[in-house]
N, C-alpha and C positions, 0 to 999 in steps of 0.2 A: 504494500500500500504506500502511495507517495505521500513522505513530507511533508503538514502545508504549515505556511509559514506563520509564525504566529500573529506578525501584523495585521495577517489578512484577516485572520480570524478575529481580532480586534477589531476592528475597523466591522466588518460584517455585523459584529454581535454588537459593537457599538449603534449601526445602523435599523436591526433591531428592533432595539432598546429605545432608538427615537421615535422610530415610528410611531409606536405602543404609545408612547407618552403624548404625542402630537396627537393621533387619534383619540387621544380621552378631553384632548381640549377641542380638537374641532373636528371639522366633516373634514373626509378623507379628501375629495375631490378638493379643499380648500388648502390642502398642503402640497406645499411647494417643495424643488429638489434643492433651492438655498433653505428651505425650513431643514429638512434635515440634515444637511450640509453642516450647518449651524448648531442644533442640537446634538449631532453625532462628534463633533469636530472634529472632522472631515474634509478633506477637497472637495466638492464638486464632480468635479475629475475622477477621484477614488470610487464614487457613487457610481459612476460609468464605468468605471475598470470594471466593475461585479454586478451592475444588475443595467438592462438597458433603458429603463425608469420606475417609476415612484411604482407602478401597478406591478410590475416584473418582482422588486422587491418584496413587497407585500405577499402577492403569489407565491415566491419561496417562499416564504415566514409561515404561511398559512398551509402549505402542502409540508412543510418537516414536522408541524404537531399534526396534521390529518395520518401523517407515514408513522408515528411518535404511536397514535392511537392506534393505529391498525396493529404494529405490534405488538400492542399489550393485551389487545384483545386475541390475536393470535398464540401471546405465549398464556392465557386463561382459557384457552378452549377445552382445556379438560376440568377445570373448576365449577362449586355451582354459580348458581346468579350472582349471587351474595360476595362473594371470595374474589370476581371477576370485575365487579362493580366496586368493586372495594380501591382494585388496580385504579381499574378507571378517575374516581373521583380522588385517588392522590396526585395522578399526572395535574387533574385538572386544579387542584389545588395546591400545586407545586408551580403552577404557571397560571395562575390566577390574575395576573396583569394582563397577559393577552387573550385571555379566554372570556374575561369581564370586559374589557374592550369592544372585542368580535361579537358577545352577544348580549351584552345589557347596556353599552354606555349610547349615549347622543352620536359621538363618532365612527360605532359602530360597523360593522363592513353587510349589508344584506348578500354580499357573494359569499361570504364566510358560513353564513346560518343554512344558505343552501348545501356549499356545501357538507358542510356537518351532518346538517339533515341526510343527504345521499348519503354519507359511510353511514351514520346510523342505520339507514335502510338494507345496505349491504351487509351489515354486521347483524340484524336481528333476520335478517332473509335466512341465514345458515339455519338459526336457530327453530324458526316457528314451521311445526307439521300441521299440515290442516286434512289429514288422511286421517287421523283419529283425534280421540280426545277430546276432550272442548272445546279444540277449534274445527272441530271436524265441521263441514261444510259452509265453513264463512271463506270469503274467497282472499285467498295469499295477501296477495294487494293491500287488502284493505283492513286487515290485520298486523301486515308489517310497518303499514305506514301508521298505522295506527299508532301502535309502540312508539317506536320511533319519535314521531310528534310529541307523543305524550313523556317521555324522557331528555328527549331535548326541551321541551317545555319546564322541565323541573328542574334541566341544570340552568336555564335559563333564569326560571327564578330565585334558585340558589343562587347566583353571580350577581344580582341584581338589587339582591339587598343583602349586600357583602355576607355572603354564607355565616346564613341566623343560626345554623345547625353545624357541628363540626361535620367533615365529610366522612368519617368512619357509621355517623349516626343516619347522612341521605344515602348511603353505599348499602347499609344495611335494610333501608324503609325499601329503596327502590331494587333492591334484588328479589326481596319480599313480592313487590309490586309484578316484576317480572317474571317468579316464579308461579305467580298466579292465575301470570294471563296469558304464558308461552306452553 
């Protein structure tokens, strides 16, 4: 695996690190590449060396915690709801700056919520049978999005009124919840 230099990796995570903070004081569309230029202290120049602008950055930032999540749900597929969701609500509470950003602040990113929403849908698709059981003849679809919604909606409110519950306590309500209805 190659070397990468540390600067770079400064400069990146410093880049980041502005965004997130620019996004909690205004609309995305309203910042500029000298906003975080300025916040990052940064070139200009460096911003273009690693991203080819403001939405290119963004998109990486928001695809390394969507690939972040996909793994953890991957290495919880043999866990129950509970143990799995548990994973989940520390990543999201371990990065609680960007994840309250993307889905409760004014600045907000609506590209973000959709995507979320689709890996949630891909990640309870694995899970939900509708060939037996209690979900036997409700149609896939409308059961996965279902979920889905309804857990993005509660980490939603969780982040939104700065997590009124520690996350060990929505980890355990919402596996609860999903062992209920999966």
């Amino acid at each position: 695996m190659p070397k990468v230099d540390r600067r770079i990796l400064k400069s990146q995570q410093a880049l980041k690190k502005a965004v997130i903070e620019l996004m909690d004081e205004k609309n995305f569309d309203d910042i500029t590449i000298q906003d975080l230029s300025d916040r990052a202290n940064v070139s200009r120049g460096t911003i273009y060396l690693h991203y080819m602008d403001k939405y290119d950055l963004l998109d990486k930032l928001i695809e390394t915690h969507i690939e972040e999540l996909r793994a953890i749900c991957l290495s919880a597929a043999e866990m129950d709801f509970i143990d799995s969701t548990l994973l989940c609500t520390e990543y999201l509470d371990r990065n609680y700056s960007f994840f309250s950003t993307m889905l409760a602040s004014k600045g907000g990113a609506p590209y973000f919520q959709n995507r979320y929403l689709n890996f949630l849908i891909e990640e309870f698709r694995i899970e939900v049978d509708v060939t037996q059981g209690k979900n036997q003849g409700i149609d896939e679809e409308v059961i996965v999005r279902f979920i889905a919604s309804a857990y993005e909606g509660i980490v939603e409110w969780w982040l939104r009124n700065e997590r009124p519950i520690p996350h060990e306590v929505l980890a355990k309500q919402l596996g609860e919840l999903l062992e209920r209805n999966i």
